[in-house]
C-alpha positions in Angstrom: -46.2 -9.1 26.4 -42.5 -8.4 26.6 -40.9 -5.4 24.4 -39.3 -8.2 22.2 -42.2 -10.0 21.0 -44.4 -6.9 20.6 -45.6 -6.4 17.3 -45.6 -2.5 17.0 -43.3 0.0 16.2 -41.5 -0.3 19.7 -41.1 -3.9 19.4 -39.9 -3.1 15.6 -37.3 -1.0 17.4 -36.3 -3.1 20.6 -35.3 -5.4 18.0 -33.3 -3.6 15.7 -31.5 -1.7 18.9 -30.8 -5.0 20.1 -29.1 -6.6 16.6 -27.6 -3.2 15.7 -25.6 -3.6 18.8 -25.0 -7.1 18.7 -23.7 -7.0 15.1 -21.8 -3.6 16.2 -20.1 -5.9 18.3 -19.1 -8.4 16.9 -17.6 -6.6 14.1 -15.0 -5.4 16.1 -13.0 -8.1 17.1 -13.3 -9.3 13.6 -11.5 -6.3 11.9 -9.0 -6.6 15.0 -8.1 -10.1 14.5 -8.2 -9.6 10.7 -5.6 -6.6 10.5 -3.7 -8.9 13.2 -3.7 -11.7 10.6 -2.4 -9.0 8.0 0.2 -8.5 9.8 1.8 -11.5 11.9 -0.4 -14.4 10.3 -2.2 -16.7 11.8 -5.6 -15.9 13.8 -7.8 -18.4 11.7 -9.9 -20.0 14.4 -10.9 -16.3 15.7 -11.2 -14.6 12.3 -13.6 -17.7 11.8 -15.5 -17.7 15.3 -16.2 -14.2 14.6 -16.8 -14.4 11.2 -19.3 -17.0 10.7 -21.3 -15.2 14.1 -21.4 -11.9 12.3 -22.2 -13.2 9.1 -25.2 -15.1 10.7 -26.2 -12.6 13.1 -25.9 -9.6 9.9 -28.6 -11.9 8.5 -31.0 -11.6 11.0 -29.9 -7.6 11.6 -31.5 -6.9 8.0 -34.6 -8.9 8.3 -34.7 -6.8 11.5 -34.1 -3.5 9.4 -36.9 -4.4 6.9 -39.2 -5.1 9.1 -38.6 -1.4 11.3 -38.3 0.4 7.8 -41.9 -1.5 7.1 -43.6 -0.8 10.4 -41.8 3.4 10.0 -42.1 3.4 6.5 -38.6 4.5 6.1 -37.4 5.6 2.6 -34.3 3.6 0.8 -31.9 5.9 1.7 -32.7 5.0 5.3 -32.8 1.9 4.8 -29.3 1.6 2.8 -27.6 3.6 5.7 -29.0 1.1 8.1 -27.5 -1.9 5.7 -24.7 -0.6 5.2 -24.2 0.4 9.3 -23.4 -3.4 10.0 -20.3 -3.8 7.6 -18.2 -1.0 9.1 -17.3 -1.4 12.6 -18.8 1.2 15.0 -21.1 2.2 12.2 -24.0 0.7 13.7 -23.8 2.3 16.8 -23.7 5.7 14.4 -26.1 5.3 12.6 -28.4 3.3 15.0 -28.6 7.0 17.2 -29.4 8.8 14.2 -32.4 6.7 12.8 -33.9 6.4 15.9 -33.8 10.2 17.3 -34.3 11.4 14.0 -37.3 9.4 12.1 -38.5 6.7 15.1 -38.4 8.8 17.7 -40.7 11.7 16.6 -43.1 9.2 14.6 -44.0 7.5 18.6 -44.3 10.5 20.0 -47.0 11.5 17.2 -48.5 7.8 17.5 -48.7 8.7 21.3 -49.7 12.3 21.1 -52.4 10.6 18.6 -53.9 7.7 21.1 -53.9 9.8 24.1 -56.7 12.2 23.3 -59.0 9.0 22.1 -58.3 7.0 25.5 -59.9 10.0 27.6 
């Protein structure tokens, strides 16, 4: 089974890596061709390229937030810093680190400190 169609917590968070950075991304050029807009005009076609992908792909980044907070059972305030992580640019990458050495990390390590003994 590959990592993203596991159904555990590392499949939970493969997928969120994987949106947090693809929404991180594409945020970017968005705010770049928006403040370029701003201030020369024009820039429609990109600001909407790159609009309508983030606003698509942001979509499936929560779904993939829920369903990590679910599988870590991460409190709110987690889960409103991961939320909020995909509508400021490099935000994501921020706060992507922080979740996962802080809570996701440490909770796999228990799960595998847990199985280990039981498999011998």
């Amino acid at each position: 089974m590959t990592r993203l169609t596991q159904r555990d917590l590392a499949g939970a968070l493969f997928r969120y890596q994987l949106m947090a950075n693809i929404v991180g991304v594409l945020i970017i050029p968005l705010f770049i061709f928006f403040g370029l807009k701003l201030a020369f005009g024009g820039y429609k076609v990109e600001l909407a390229i790159f609009g309508i992908g983030h606003g698509y792909l942001y979509i499936v980044y929560l779904i993939t937030v829920g369903l990590l907070a679910i599988r870590a059972r991460l409190n709110i305030l987690w889960m409103v810093a991961m939320f909020g992580a995909g509508l400021l640019p490099g935000m994501t990458f921020v706060v992507e680190w922080w979740v996962v050495t802080r809570k996701i990390h440490p909770l796999l390590d228990a799960q595998g400190e847990a199985v280990s003994p039981a498999a011998q």
